[in-house]
Each structure stands twice: as structure tokens, then as C-alpha cells.
FILUM-147579 format. One record per residue (C-alpha): residue number from 0; residue in one letter; z, x, y. Coordinates in steps of 0.001 Angstrom, whole numbers, plus 500000, padded with zeros to 6 digits. Each point is the difference from the previous one (the first is absolute). Layout:
<num->NUM; residuo->a; pz->Z; px->X; py->Y>
...
This chain:
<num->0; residuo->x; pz->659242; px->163764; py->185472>
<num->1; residuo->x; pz->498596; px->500348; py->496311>
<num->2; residuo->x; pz->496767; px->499652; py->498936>
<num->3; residuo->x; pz->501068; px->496375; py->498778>
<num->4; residuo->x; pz->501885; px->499275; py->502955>
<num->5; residuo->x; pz->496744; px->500428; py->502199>
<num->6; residuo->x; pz->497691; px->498268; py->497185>
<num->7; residuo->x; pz->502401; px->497128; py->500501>
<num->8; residuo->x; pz->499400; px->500053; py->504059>
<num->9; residuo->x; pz->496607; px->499896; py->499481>
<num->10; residuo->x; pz->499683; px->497005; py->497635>
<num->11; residuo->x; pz->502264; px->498272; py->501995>
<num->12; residuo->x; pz->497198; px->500232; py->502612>
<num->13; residuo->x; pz->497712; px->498245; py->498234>
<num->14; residuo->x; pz->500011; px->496066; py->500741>
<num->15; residuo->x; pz->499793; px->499222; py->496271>
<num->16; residuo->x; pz->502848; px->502081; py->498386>
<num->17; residuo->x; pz->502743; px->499393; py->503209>
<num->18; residuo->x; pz->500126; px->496144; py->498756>
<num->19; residuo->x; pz->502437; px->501036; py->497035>
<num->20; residuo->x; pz->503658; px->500197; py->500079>
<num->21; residuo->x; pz->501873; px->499343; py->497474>
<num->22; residuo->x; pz->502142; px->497105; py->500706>
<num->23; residuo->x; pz->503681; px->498698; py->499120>
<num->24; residuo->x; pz->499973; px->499263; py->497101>
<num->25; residuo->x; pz->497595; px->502905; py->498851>
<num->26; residuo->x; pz->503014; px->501928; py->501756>
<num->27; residuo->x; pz->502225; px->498470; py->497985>
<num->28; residuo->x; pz->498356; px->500377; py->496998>
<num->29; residuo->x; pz->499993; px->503858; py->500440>
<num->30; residuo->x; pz->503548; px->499815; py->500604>
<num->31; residuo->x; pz->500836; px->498577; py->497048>
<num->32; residuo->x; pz->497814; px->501856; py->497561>
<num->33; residuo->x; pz->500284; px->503616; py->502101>
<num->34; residuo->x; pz->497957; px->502873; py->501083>
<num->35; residuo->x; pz->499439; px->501310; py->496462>
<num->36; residuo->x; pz->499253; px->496825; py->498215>
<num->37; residuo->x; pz->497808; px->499455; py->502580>
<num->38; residuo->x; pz->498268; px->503086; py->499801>
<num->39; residuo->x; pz->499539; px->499596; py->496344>
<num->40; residuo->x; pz->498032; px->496945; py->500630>
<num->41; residuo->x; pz->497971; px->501895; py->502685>
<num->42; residuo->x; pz->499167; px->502578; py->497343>
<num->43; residuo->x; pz->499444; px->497481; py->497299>
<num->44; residuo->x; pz->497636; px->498008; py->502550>
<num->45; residuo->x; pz->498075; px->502483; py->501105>
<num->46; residuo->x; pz->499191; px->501928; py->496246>
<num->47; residuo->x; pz->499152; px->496268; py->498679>
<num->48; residuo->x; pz->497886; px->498795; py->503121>
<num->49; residuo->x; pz->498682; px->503203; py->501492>
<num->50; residuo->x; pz->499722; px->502549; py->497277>
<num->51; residuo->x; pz->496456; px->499327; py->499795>
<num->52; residuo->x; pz->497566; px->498666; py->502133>
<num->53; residuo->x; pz->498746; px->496460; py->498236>
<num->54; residuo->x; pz->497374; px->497240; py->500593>
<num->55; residuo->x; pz->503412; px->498099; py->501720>
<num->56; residuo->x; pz->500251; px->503137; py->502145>
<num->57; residuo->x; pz->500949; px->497903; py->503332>
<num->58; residuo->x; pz->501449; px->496916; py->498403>
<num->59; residuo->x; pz->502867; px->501563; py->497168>
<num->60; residuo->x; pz->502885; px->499744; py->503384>
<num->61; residuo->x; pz->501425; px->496647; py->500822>
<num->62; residuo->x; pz->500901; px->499309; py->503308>
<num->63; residuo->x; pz->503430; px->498261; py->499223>
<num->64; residuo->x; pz->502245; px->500035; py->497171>
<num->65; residuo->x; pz->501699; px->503988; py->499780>
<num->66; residuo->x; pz->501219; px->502060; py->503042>
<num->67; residuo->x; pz->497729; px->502866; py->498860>
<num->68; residuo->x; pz->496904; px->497729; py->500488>
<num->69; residuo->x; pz->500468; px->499449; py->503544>
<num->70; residuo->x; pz->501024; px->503570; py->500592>
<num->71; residuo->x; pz->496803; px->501310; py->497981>
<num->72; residuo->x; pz->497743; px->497394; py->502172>
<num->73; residuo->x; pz->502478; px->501498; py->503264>
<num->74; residuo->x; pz->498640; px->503994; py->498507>
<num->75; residuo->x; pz->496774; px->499658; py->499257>
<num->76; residuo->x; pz->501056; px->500932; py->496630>
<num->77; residuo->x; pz->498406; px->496230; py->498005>
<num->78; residuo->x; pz->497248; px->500973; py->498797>
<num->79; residuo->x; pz->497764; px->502916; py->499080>
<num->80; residuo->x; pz->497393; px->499563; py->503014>
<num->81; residuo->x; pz->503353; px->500414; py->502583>
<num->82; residuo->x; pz->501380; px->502553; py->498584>
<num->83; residuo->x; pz->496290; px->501871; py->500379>
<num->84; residuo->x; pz->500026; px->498963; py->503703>
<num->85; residuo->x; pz->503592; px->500362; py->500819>
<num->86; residuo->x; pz->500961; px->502670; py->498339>
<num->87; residuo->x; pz->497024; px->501883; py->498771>
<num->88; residuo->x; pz->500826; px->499217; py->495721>
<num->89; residuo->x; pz->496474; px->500267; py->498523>
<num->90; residuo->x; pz->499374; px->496997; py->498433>
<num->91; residuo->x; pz->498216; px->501237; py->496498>
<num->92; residuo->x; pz->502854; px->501817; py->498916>
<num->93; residuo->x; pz->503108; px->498779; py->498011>
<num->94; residuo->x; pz->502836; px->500481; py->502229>
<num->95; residuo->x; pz->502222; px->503450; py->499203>
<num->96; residuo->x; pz->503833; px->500168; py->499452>
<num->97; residuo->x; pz->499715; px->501495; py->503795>
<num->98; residuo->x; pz->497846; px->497218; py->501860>
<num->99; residuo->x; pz->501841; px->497556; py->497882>
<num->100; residuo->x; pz->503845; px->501651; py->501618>
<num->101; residuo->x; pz->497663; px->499571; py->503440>
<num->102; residuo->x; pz->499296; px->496473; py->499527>
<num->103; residuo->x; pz->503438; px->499320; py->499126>
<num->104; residuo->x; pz->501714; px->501674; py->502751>
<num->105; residuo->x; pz->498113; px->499003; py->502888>
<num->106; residuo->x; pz->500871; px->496167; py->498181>
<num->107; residuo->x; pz->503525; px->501073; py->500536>
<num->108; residuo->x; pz->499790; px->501061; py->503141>
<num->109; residuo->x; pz->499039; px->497056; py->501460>
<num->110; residuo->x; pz->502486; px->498003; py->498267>
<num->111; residuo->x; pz->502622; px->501765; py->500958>
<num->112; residuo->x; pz->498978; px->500217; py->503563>
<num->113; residuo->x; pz->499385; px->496188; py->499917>
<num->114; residuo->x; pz->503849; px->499659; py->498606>
């Protein structure tokens, strides 16, 4: 297993992050747009809402409304205060081109293990 893989089998442990799954017509909407387009948006989400840690730090990911949202909820990847406590990101940094590539994979991951 990779490092992601078993990240993933942890959080899916936790009673609070195994609630999301993306559902059919989340599915469907990946389908349609593809793997690339949608992780374009996952890049795009996470340098616009996570970059930075903010006074909305906690609040900047919807629930509903974008595959990526559920699957960043699903990761532990929403908000600058998970990412500290699931996957060790120091909060008072802006994010690197590598954490950033992290972030985004471990996204991806799930979606495509939830496809």
C-alpha cells in the first residue's frame, strides 16, 4: 500500500470522514467532465481555498455542490486545521508546489477508488 493508500484507511476509520461517498450523479458528473478536468478543479480548489490559512479557515469547503468537496471532506484535506491533524501540513505556512501535488493526489485517490 502507499503512503496515501494507508492515510485513506485510516480516515476512513474515523466516524466523521466514512459518511462521504460520492454519489450517482457526482459519479456521473466525473464521467462526463474526466479525470483531468477534474483534477484541474482539484488543483484550482485547493490553491484558491487552502493556499493560505484564513479567518474562514474551517468554513471555505461546502459540503454539497462539486465532487471534490465531498472527497476533500472524505480526506481530511477541507481545511487548514485537517490537513495539520491528518496529515501533518503546518498550518502557518503557504502551501508548496509539493504539499499542494499531496493534497491533490490523495483527492484523487479517493475519487478514483470511490468510482
Amino acid at each position: 500500500m502507499t503512503d496515501i493508500e494507508l492515510k485513506l484507511e485510516k480516515l476512513s476509520k474515523s466516524k466523521f470522514r466514512s459518511k462521504f461517498h460520492l454519489s450517482e450523479k457526482d459519479q456521473n458528473y466525473i464521467d462526463n467532465k474526466g479525470l483531468n478536468t477534474i483534477r484541474q478543479h482539484t488543483k484550482d480548489f485547493v490553491i484558491k481555498n487552502l493556499l493560505v490559512k484564513t479567518k474562514k479557515d474551517g468554513k471555505q469547503t461546502p459540503y454539497k455542490g462539486h465532487p471534490v468537496f465531498i472527497s476533500q471532506h472524505a480526506t481530511g484535506t477541507c481545511c487548514r486545521e485537517c490537513l495539520y491533524k491528518w496529515h501533518q501540513i503546518p498550518t502557518d505556512v503557504e502551501l508548496n508546489e509539493e504539499q499542494i501535488s499531496y493534497i491533490v493526489n490523495v483527492i484523487m485517490t479517493f475519487i478514483k477508488n470511490e468510482i
